[in-house]
Backbone as JSON Lines, residues from 0, in Angstrom:
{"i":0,"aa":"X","n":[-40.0,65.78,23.62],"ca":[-39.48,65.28,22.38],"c":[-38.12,64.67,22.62]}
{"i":1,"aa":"X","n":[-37.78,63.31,22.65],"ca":[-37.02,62.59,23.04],"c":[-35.81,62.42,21.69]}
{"i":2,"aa":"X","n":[-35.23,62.19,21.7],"ca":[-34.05,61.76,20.41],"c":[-34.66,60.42,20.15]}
{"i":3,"aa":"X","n":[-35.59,59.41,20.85],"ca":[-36.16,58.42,20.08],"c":[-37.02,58.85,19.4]}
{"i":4,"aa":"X","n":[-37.49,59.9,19.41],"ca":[-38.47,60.15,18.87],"c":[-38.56,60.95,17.51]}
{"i":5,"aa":"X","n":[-37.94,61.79,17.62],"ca":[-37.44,62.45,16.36],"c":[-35.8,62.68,15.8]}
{"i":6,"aa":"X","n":[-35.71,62.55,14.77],"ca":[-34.58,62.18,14.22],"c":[-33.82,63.22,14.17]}
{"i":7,"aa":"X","n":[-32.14,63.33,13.98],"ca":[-31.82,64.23,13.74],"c":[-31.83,65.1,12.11]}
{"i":8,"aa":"X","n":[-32.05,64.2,11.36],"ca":[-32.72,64.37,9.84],"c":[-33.52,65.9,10.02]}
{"i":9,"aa":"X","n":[-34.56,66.12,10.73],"ca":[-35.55,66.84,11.36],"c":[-35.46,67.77,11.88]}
{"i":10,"aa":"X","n":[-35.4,69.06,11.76],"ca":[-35.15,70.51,12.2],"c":[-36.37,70.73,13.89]}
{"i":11,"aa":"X","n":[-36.36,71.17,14.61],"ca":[-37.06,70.98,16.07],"c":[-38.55,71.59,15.2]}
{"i":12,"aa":"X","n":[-38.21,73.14,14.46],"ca":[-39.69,73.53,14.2],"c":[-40.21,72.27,12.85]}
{"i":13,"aa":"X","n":[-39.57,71.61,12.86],"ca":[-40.68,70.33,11.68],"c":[-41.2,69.46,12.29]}
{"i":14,"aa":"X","n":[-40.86,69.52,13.69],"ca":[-41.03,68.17,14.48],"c":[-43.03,67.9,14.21]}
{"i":15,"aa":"X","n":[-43.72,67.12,14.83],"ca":[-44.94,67.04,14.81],"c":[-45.27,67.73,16.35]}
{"i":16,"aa":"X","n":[-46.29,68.57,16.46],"ca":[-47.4,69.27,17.67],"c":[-47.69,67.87,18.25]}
{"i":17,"aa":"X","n":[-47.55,67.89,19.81],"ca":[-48.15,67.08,20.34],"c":[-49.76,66.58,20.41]}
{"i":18,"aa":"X","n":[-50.15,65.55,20.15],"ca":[-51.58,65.34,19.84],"c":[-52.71,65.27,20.91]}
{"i":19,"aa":"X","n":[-53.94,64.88,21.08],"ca":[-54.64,64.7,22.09],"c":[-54.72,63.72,23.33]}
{"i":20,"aa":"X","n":[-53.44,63.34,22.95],"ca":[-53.21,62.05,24.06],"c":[-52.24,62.73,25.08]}
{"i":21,"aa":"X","n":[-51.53,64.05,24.89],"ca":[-50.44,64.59,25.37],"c":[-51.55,64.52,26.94]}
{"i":22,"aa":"X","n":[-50.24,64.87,28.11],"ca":[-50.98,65.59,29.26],"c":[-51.79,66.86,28.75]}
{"i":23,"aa":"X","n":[-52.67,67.46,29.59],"ca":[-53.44,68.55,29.49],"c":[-53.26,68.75,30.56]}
{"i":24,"aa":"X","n":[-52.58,70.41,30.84],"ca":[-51.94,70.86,32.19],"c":[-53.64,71.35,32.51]}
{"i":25,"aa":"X","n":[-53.61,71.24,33.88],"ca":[-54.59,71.6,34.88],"c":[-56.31,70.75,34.77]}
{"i":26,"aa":"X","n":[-56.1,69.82,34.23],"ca":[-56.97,68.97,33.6],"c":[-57.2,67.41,34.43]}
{"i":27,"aa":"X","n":[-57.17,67.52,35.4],"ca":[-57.82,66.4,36.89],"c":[-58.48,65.77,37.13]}
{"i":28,"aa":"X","n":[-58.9,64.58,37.19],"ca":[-60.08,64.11,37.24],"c":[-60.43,64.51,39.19]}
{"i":29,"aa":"X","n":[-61.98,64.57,38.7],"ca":[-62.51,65.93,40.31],"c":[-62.27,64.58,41.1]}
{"i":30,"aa":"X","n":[-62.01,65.11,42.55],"ca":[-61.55,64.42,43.46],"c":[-60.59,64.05,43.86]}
{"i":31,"aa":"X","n":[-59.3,64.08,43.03],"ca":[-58.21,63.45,42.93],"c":[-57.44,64.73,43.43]}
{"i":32,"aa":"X","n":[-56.18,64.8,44.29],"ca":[-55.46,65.49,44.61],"c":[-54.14,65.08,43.95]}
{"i":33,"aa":"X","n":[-53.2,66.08,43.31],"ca":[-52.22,65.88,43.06],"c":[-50.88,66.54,43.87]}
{"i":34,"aa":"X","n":[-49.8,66.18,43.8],"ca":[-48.84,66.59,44.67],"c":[-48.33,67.32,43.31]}
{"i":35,"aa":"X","n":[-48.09,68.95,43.97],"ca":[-47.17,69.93,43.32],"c":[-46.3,69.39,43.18]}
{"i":36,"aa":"X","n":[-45.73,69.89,41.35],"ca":[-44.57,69.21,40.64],"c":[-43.63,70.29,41.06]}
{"i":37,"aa":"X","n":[-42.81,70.57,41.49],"ca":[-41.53,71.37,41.84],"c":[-40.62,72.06,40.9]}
{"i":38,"aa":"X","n":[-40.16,72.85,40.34],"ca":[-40.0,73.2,39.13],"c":[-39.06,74.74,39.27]}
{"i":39,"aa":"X","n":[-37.4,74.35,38.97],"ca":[-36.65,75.19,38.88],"c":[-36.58,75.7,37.17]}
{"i":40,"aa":"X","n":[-36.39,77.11,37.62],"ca":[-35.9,77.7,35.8],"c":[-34.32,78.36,35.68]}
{"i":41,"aa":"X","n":[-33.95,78.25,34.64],"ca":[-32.68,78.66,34.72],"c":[-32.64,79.59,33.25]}
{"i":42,"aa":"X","n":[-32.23,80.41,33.44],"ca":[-32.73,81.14,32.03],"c":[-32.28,83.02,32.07]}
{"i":43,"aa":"X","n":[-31.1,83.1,31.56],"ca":[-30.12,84.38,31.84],"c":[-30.73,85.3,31.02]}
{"i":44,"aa":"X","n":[-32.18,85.55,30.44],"ca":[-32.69,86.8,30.06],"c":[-33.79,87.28,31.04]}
{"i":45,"aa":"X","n":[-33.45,88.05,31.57],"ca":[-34.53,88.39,32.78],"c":[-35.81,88.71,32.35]}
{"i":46,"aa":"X","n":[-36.0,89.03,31.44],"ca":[-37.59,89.43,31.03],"c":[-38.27,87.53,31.29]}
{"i":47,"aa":"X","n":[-37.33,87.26,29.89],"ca":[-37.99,85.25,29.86],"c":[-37.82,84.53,30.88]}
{"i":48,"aa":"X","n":[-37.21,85.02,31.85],"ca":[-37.2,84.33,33.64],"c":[-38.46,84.66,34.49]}
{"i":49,"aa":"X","n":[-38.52,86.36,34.37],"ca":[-39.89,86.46,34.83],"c":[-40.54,86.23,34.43]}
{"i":50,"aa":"X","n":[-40.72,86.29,33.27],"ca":[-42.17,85.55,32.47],"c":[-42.3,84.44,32.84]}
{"i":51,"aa":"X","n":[-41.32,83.07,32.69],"ca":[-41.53,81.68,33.43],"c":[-42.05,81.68,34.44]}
{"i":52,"aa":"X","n":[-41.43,82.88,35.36],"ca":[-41.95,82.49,37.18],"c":[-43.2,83.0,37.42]}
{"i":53,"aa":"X","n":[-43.35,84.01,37.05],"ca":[-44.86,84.61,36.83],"c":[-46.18,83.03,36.0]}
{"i":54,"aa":"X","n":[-45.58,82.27,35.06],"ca":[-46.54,81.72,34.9],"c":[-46.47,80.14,35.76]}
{"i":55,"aa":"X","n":[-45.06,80.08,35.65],"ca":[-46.0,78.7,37.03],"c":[-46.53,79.04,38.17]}
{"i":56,"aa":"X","n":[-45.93,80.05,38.49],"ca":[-46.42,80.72,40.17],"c":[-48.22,80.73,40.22]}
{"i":57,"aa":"X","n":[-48.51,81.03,39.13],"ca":[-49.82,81.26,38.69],"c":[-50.76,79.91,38.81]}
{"i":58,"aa":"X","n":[-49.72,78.86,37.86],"ca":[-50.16,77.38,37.66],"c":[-50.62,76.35,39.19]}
{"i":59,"aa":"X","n":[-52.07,75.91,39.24],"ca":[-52.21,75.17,40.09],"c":[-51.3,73.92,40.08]}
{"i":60,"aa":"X","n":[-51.04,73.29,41.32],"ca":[-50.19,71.77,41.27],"c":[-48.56,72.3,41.0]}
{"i":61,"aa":"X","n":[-48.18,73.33,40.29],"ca":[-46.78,73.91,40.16],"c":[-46.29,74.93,41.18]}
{"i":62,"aa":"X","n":[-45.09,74.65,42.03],"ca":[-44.25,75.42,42.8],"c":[-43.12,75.81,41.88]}
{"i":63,"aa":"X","n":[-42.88,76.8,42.04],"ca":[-41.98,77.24,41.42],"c":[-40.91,77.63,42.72]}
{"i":64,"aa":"X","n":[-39.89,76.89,42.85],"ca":[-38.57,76.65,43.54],"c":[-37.37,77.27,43.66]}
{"i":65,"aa":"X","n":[-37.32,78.13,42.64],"ca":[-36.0,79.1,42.09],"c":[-36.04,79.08,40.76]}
{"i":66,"aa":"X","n":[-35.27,80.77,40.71],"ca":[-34.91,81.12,39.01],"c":[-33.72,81.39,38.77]}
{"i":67,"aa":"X","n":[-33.33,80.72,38.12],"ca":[-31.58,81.1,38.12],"c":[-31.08,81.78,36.63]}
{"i":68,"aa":"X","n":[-30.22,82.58,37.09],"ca":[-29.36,83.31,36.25],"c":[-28.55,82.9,35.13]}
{"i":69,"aa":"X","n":[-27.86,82.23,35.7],"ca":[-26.84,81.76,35.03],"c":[-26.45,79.9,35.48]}
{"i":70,"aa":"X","n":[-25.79,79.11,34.67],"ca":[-25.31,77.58,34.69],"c":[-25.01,76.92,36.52]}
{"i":71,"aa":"X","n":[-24.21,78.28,36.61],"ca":[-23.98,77.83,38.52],"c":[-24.59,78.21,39.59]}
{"i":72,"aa":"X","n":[-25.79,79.28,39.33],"ca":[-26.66,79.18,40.13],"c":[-28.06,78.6,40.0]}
{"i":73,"aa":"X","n":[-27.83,77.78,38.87],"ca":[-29.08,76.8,38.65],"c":[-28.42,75.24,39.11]}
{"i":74,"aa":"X","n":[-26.79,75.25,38.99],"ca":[-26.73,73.84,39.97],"c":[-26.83,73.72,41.28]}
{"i":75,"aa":"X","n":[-26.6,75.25,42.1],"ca":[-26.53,75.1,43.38],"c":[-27.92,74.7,43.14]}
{"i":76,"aa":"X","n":[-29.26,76.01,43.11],"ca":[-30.16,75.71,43.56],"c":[-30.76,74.38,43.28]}
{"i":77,"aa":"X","n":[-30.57,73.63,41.98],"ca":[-30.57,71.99,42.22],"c":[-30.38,71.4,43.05]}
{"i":78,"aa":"X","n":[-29.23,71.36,43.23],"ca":[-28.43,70.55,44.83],"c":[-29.15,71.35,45.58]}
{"i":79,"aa":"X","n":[-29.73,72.54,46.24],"ca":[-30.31,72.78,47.43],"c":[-31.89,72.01,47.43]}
{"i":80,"aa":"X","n":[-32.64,72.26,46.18],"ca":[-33.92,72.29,46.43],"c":[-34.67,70.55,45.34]}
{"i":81,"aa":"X","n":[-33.62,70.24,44.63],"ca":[-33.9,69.21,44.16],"c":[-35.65,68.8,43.69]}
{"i":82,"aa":"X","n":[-35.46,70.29,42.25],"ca":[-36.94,69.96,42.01],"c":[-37.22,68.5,41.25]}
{"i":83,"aa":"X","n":[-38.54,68.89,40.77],"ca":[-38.81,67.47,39.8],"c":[-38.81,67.81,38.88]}
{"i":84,"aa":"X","n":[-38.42,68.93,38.14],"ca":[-38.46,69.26,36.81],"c":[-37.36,70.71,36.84]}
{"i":85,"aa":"X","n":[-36.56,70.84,35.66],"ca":[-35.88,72.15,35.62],"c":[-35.68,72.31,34.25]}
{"i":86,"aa":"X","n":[-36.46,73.22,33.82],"ca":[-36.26,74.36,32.61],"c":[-35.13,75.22,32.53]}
{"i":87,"aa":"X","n":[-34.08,74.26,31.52],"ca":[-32.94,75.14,31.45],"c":[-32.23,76.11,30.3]}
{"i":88,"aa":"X","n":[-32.34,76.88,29.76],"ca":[-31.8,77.75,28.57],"c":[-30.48,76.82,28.39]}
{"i":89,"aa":"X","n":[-30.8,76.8,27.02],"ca":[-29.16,75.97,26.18],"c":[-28.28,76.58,26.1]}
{"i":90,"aa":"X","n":[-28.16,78.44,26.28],"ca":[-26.84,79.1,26.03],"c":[-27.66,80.09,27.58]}
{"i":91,"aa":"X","n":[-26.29,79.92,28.15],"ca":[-26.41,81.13,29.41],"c":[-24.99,81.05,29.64]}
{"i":92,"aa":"X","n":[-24.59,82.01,30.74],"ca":[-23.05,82.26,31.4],"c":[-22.79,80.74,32.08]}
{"i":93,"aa":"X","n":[-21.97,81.14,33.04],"ca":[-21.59,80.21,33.74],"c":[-21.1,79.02,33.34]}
{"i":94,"aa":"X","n":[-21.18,78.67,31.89],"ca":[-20.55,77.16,31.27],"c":[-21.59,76.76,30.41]}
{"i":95,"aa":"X","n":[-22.99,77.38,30.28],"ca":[-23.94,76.78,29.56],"c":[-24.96,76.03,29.69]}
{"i":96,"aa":"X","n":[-26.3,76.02,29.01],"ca":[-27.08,74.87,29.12],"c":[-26.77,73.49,29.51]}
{"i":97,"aa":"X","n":[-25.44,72.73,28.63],"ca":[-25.22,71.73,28.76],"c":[-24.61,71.72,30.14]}
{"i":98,"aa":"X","n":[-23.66,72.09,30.62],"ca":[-23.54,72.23,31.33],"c":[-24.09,71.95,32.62]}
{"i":99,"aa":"X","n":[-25.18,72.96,32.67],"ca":[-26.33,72.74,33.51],"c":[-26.72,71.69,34.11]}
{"i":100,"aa":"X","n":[-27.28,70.97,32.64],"ca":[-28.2,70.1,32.57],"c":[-27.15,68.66,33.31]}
{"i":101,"aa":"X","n":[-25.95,68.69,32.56],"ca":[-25.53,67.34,33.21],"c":[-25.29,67.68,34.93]}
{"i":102,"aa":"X","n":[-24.5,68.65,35.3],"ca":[-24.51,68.75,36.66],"c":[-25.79,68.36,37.54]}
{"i":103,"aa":"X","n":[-26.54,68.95,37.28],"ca":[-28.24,69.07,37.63],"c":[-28.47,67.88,37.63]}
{"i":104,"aa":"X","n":[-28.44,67.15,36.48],"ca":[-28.68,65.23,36.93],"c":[-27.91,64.75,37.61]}
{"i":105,"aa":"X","n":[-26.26,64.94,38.19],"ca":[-25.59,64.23,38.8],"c":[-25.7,64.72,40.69]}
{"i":106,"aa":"X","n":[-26.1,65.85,40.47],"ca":[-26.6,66.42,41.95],"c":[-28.3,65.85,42.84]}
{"i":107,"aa":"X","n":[-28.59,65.77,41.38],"ca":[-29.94,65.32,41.6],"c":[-31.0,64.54,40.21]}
{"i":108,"aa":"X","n":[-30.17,63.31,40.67],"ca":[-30.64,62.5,39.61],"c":[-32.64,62.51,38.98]}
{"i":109,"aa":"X","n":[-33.06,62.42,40.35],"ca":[-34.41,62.55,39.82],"c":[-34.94,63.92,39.16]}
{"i":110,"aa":"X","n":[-34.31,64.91,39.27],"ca":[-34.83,65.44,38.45],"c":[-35.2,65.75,36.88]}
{"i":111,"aa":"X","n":[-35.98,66.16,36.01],"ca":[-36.01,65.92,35.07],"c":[-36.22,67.22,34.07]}
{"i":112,"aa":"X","n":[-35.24,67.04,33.38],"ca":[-34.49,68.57,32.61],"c":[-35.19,68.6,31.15]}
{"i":113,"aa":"X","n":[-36.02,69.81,30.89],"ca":[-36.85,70.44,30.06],"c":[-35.64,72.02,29.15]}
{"i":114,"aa":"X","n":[-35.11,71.19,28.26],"ca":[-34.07,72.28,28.05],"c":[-35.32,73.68,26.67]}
{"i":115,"aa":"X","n":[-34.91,75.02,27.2],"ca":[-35.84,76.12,26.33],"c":[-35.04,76.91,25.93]}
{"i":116,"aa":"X","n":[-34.93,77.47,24.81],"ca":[-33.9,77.81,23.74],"c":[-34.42,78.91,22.76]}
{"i":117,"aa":"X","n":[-33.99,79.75,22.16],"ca":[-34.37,80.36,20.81],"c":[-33.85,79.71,19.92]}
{"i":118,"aa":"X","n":[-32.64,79.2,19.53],"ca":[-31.82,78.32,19.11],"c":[-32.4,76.9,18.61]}
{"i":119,"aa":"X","n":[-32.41,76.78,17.25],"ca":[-33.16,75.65,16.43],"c":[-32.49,74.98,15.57]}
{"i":120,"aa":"X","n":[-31.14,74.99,15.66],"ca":[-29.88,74.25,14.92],"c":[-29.88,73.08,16.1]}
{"i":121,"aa":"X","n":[-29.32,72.06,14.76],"ca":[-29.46,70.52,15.67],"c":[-28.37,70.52,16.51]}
{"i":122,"aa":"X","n":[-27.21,71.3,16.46],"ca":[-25.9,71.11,17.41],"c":[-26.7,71.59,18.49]}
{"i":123,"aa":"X","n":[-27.06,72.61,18.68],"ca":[-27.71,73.05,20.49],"c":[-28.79,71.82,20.72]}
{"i":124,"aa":"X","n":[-30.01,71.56,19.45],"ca":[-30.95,70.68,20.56],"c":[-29.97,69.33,20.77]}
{"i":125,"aa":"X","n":[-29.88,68.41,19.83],"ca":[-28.32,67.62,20.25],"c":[-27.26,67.81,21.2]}
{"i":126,"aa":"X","n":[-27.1,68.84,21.9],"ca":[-26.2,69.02,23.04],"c":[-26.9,68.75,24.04]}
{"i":127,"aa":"X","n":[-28.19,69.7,24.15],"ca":[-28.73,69.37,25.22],"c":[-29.27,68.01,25.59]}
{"i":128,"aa":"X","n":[-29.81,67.7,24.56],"ca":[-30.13,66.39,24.82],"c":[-29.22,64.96,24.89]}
{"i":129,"aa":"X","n":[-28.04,65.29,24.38],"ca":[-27.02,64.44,24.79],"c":[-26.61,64.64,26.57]}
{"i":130,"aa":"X","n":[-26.84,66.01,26.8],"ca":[-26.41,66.48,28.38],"c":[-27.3,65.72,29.54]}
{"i":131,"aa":"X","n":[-28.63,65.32,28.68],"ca":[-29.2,64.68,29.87],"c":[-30.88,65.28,29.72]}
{"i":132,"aa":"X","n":[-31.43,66.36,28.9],"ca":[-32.19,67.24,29.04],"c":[-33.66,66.01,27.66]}
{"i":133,"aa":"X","n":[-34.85,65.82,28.45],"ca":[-35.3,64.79,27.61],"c":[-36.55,65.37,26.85]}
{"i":134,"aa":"X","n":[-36.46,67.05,26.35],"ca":[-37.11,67.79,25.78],"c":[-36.39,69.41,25.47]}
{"i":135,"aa":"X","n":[-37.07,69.9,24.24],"ca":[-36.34,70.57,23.81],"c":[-37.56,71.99,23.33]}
{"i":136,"aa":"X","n":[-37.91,72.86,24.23],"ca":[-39.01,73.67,23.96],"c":[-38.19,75.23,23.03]}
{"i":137,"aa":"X","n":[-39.14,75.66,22.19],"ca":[-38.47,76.57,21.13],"c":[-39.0,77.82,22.31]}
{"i":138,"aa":"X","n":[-38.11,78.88,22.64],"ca":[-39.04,80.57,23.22],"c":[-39.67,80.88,22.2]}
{"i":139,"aa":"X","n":[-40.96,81.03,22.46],"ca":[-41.8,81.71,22.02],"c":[-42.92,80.35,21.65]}
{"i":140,"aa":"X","n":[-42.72,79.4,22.5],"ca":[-44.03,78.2,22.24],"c":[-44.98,78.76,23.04]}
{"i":141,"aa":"X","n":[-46.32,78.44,23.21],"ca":[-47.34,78.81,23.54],"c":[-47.11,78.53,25.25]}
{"i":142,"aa":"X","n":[-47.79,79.2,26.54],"ca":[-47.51,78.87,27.73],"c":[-48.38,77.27,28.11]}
{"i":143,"aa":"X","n":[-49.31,77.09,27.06],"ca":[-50.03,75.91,27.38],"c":[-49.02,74.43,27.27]}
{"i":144,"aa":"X","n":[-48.62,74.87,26.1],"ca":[-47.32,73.78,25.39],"c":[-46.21,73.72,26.65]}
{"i":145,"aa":"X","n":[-46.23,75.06,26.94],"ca":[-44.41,74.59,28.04],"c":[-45.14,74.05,29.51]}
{"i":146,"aa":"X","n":[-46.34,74.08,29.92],"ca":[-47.28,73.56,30.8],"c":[-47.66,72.21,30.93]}
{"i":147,"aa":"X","n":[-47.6,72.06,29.35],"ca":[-48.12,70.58,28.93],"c":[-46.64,69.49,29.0]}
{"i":148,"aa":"X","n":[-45.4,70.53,28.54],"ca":[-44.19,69.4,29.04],"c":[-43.67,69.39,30.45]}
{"i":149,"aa":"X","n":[-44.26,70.16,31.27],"ca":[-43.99,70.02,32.95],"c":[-44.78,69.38,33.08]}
{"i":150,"aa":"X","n":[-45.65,68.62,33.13],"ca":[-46.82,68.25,33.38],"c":[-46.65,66.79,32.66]}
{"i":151,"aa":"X","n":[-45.57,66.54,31.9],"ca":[-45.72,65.07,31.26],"c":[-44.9,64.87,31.84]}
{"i":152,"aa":"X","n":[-43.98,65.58,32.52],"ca":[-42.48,65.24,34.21],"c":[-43.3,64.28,34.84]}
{"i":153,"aa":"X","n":[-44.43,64.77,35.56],"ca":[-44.66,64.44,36.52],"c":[-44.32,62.87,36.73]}
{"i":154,"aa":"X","n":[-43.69,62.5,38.17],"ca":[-43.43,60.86,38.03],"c":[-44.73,60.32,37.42]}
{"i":155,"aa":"X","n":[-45.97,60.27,38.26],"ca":[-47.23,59.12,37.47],"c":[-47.51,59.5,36.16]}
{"i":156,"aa":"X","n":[-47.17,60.54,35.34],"ca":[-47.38,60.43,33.66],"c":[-46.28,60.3,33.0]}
{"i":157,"aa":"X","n":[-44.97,60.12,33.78],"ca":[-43.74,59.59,32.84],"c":[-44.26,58.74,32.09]}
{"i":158,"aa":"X","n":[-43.18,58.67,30.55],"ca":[-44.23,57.3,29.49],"c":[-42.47,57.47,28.75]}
């Protein structure tokens, strides 16, 4: 969910459900091999960290690269491992989501920042997404939904 796309008028839970045109994580046409999308998390509640790593670890085509704690050990591991996608919490230690997120693009521009939040006031999704972050997932969305926005990363389904 891009800021072209929905307005700030628009609270995140009013936004519209992605429709049947979205990616469908694990959904291939047979034969075709895909290259694992790479995929750091950054996310300072340890239960919702393991839960993330536990489910891409799980996910075919997804490596899961590192989980970070806090704002500065989600930029190192950026700069070390330079995934293609990083799921970052909008409020953690270290300086913050925003934070994060802009370092994370300037260390490693290609990657592409999936910011996840409890937080549904337009100042946090507006931060993040001013920081650089070109989606804004609510905790507690379904694991198919946060599957389905790693999965629209990928370079060949960027749109």
């Amino acid at each position: 969910m891009s800021r072209a796309a929905y307005g700030r008028e628009n609270p995140p839970a009013e936004w519209p459900a992605p429709g049947p045109a979205w990616f469908d994580p694990g959904v291939w046409p047979e034969g075709d091999t895909v290259e694992s999308i790479r995929v750091l998390v950054a996310e300072d509640a340890p239960i919702v960290r393991q839960a993330l790593a536990a489910l891409l670890s799980a996910e075919p085509g997804v490596e899961l690269v590192g989980a970070a704690e806090d704002a500065v050990e989600a930029i190192e591991l950026a700069r070390r491992e330079l995934p293609d996608v990083a799921i970052v919490d909008a409020r953690m230690p270290g300086g913050g989501g925003a934070r994060a997120v802009r370092e994370i693009l300037l260390h490693s521009p290609s990657t592409v920042v999936v910011a996840l939040s409890a937080h549904t006031d337009r100042e946090s999704v507006f931060e993040m997404l001013d920081a650089g972050a070109v989606d804004y997932i609510i905790k507690g969305t379904p694991a198919k939904a946060i599957l389905s926005a790693i999965g629209r990363c990928r370079p060949e389904v960027r749109i």
